[in-house]
N, C-alpha and C positions, 0 to 999 in steps of 0.2 A: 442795334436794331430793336423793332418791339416783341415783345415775347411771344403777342396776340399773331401778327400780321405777319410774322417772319421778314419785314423790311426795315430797309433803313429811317429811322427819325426823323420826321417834320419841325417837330418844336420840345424843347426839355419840358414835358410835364408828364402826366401819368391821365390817362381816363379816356383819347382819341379812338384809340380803337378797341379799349374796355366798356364803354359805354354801350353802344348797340348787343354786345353780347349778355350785358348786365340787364336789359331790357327785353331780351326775347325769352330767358328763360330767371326769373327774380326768384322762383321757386331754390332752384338750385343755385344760387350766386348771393352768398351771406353777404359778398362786401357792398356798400353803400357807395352812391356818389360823397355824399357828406365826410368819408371820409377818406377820400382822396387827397393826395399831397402836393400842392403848386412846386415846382422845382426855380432854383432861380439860381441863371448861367452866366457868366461873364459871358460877351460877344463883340467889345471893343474892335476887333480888329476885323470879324468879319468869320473869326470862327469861333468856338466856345474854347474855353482854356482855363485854366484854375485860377480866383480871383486874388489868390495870394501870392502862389511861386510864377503864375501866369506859365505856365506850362501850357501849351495847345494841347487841346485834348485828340487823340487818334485812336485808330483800333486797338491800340496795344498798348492804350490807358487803364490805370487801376484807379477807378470813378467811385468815387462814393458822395452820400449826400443826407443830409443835417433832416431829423424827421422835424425836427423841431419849428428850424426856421425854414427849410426849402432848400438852402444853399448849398450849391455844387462845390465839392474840392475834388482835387488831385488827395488819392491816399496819401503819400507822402507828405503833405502837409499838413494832413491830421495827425499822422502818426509822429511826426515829428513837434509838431507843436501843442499838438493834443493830449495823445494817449501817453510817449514817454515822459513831458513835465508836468503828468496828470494834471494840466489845466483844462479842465472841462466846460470850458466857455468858446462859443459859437464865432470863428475867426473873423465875421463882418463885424456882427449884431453884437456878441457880449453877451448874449444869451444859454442862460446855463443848459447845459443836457447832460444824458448818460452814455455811457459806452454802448447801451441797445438803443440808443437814438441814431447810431450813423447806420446806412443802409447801403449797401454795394449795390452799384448801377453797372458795374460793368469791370470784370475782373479775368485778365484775358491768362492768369493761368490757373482758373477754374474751366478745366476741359469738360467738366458733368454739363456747365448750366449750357452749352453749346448741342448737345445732345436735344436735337428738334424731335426725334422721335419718343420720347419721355415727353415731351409735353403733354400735360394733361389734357387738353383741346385736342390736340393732334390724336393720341391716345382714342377719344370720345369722339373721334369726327365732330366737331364740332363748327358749325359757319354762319356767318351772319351772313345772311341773303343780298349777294349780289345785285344792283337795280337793272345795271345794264345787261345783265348775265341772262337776271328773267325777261329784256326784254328781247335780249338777242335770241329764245329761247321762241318768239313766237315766229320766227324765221321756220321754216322747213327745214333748210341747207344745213340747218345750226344742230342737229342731229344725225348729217349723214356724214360718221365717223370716216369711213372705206367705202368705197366704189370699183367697181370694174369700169371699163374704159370704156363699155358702149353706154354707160348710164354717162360716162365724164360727158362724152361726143352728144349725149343728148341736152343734158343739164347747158352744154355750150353753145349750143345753137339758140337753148331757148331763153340765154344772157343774151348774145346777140340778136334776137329779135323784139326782144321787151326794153333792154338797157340799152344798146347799142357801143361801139369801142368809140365811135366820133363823142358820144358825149364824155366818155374817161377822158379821149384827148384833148377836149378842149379844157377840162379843169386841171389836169395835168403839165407841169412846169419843167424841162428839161434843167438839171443843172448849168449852175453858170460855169462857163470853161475858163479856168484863168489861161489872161491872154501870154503869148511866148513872144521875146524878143531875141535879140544879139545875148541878152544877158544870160537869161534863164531856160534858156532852150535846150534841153538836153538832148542826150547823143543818141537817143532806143526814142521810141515813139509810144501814142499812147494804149495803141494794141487795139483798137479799135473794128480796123479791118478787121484784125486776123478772128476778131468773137464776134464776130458780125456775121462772119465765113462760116461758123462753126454752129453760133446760135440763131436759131428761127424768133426769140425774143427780142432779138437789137434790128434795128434799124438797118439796110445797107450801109455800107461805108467802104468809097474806092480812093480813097487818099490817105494818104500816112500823115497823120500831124506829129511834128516834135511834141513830148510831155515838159510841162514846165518844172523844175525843177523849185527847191523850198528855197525862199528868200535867206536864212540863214548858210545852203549849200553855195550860196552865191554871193557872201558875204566873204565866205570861208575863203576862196580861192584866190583874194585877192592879200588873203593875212602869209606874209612872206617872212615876217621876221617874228623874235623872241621877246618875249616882257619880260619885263624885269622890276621885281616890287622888292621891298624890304620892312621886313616886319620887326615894330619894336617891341620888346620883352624886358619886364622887369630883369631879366637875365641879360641882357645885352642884346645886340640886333643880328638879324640873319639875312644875309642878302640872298632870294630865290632870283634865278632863272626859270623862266616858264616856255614850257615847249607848245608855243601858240600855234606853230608853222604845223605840227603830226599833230595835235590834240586839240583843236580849235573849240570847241565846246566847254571842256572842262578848265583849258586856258581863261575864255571869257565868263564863265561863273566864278573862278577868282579872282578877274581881277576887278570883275562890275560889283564883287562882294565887299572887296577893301575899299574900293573906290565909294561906297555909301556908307561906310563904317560900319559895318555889318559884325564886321569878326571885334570892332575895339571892344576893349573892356573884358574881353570873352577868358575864357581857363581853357588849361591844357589838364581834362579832365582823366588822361590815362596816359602812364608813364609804365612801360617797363624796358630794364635796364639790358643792354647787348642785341633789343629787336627796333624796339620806335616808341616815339612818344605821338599822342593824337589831340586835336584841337577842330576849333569853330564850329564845334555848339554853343549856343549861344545862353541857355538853359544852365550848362554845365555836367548834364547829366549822364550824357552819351547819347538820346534815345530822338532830341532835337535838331533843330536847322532846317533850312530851308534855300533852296536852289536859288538864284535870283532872276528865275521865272517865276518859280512858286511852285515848282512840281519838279520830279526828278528825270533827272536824263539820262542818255545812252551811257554805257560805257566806251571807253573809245582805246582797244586796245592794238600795238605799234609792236608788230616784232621783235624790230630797233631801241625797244625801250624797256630794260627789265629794273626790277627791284634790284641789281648790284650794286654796292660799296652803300660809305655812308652817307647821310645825307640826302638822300632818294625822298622826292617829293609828290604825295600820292593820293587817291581820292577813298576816304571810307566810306564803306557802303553796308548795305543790310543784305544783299542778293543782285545775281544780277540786274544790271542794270536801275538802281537805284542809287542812284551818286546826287547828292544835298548839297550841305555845305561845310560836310565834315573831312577834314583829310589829316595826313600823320606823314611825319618824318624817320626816314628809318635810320637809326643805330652804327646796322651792318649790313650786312646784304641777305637778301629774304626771298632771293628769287621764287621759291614755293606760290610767292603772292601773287609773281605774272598771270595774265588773264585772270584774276580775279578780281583785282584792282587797276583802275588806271593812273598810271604811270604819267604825271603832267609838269615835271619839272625838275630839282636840284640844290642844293644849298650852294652856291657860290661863294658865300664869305660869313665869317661870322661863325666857323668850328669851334672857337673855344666858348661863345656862347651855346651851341648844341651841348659841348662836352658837362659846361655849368648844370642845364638842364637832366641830361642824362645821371649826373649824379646826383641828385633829390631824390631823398628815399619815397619809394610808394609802399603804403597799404598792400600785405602779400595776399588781401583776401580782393580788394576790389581794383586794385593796380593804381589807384588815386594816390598823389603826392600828399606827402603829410604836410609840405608847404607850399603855398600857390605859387602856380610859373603862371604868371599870365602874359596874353600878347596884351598890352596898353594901345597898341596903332597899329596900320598900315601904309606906305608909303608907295603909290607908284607912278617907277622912273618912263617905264617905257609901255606903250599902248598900241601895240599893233592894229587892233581894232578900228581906232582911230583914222588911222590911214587906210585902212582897208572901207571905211566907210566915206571917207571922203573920196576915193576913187571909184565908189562905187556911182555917186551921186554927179562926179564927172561924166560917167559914161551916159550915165541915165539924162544929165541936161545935153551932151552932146549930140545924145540918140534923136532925142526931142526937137532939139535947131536943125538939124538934119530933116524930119520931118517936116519941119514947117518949111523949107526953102523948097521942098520937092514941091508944097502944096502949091506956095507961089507961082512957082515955073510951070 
């Protein structure tokens, strides 16, 4: 976010909302426009991310940036390519600098710079004048902080006589209701009545409508059977079963992941021995991936399915509900991890390729293998989804001919 504004970012540069405070008080504000810094961010894909290791940059990025030339990295690729082979040349441009040339933009385990109350501004009261603020400021209303309720009753009468509610209503748009059929019609209603009964704000309402249920709740019901992929590994291959039937979500984020080669090519960036080994980030780092929505989903946790024996196939996550597209194979059995992880499938074939894996030494400080296990592929045999989508699309053209023969008749 900006340090002025306390919000989140518009555009990678520096001077948006330093400008107008630079200009209301020049006396007290040494720094110059002149010598503001242009930053300059990769955005290829639609968010900023480092133009080297392409790491997506998130909150819980360690940002820094080149005073020299502008350009944004990921810490880790300065320091790595930077500061430890002290090559002090500029990873786009070639352009030389110093080690007081890189500048932290953003360093999420510096807990100080997050402290809003140290801010100097903050500190000083300090604001640049609002336009809308001043003008909402010529309003009366925009002053009265607290009322008593015969000033409310008054002030309400003298909206409804000056404004009127017909003319709210008529620029006013009721939401659109998605329509319910045979499919999505759920079994509880949408409660209408009963806050209608309750509250003098809504509307009457003496009929119960079914609530429609979410297009994927309706996809879900129709997936009856198990997936089943298999992933290749410089180590040999492993045949998963995927429990599509209890964990339909996290079923179909693996297998719409393999299914675009998402995870090929990827590391199994943490290994340790007698718990699990984890995989698909894509980065390699631990910290990446992304759901094949693009945001993260529920967890979906099944009484009937715990972390026991080996082979246990599972979704890693940061907290609840945060599951990407990273997940790990257990060892041994971990039950500790139920409801905290979900539990979405099995190794079915393919143990002594686990067991190859399991024995590659890792790094005791970072649990990284000191030699690459990668998965090279993904293969998948069976797609519940598939079926469950073309039955869906059955019912929906049959709903429809049905429709149309009533109209005729």
């Amino acid at each position: 976010h900006k340090a002025l504004t306390i919000l989140p970012h518009s555009a990678p540069a520096l001077g948006f909302a330093w400008l107008p405070w630079q200009e209301r008080k020049p006396e007290e504000n040494v720094l110059r426009p002149q010598t503001l810094t242009t930053l300059f961010s990769s955005r290829d894909s639609g968010k900023y991310h480092c133009p080297v290791l392409y790491t997506v940059f998130t909150n819980n990025s360690h940002i820094v940036a080149n005073k020299v030339t502008g350009n944004v990295f990921s810490y880790e690729a300065v320091e790595q390519l930077n500061f430890k082979p002290k090559n002090f040349k500029d990873l786009l441009t070639d352009e030389a600098f110093t080690r007081q040339d890189i500048i932290t933009l953003q360093d999420p385990t510096n807990l100080d710079k997050f402290n809003v109350s140290d801010f100097f501004h903050v500190k000083n009261n300090m604001k640049v004048p609002d336009p809308d603020e001043e003008k909402a400021k010529l309003d009366p209303a925009y002053y009265l902080k607290s009322t008593n309720l015969e000033t409310q009753e008054t002030l309400a009468e003298l909206y409804k006589d000056f404004k009127g509610d017909a003319l709210l209503a008529s620029t006013m748009k009721e939401p659109e209701k998605k329509k319910t059929d045979k499919l999505n019609a759920a079994h509880y209603s949408t409660g209408r009545v009963a806050a209608s009964f309750t509250s003098t704000a809504m509307a009457p309402q003496t009929t119960h409508e079914a609530d429609a249920i979410s297009d994927d709740e309706v996809r879900y019901q129709y997936v009856k059977k198990k997936g089943y992929v298999r992933l290749h590994t410089n180590k040999g291959d492993l045949n998963l079963e995927l429990y599509c039937d209890k964990v339909p979500k996290a079923g179909e984020n693996f297998i719409k992941l393999c299914k675009k080669g998402y995870y090929d090519g990827t590391l199994f960036h943490r290994s340790i021995r007698n718990f699990m080994i984890q995989g698909g980030d894509p980065t390699g780092t631990g910290t990446g991936g992304e759901s094949f929505w693009g945001k993260s989903f529920k967890d979906e946790f099944r009484p009937n399915l715990s972390h026991t024996g080996r082979g246990v196939l599972s979704m890693a996550n940061s907290g609840p509900n945060t599951n990407k597209s990273q997940f790990f194979i257990t060892f041994r059995s971990c039950t500790y991890l139920d409801r905290k992880h979900t539990v979405f499938g099995r190794v079915v074939g393919g143990f002594e390729t686990l067991t190859a894996m399991e024995n590659v030494e890792s790094d005791p400080k970072t649990d990284r293998p000191k030699s690459e296990i990668k998965l090279l592929s993904a293969t998948v045999f069976v797609d519940p989804y598939e079926e469950a989508d073309a039955q869906v699309s059955a019912c929906t053209s049959t709903r429809l001919s049905n429709m149309y023969a009533l109209r005729l008749i």
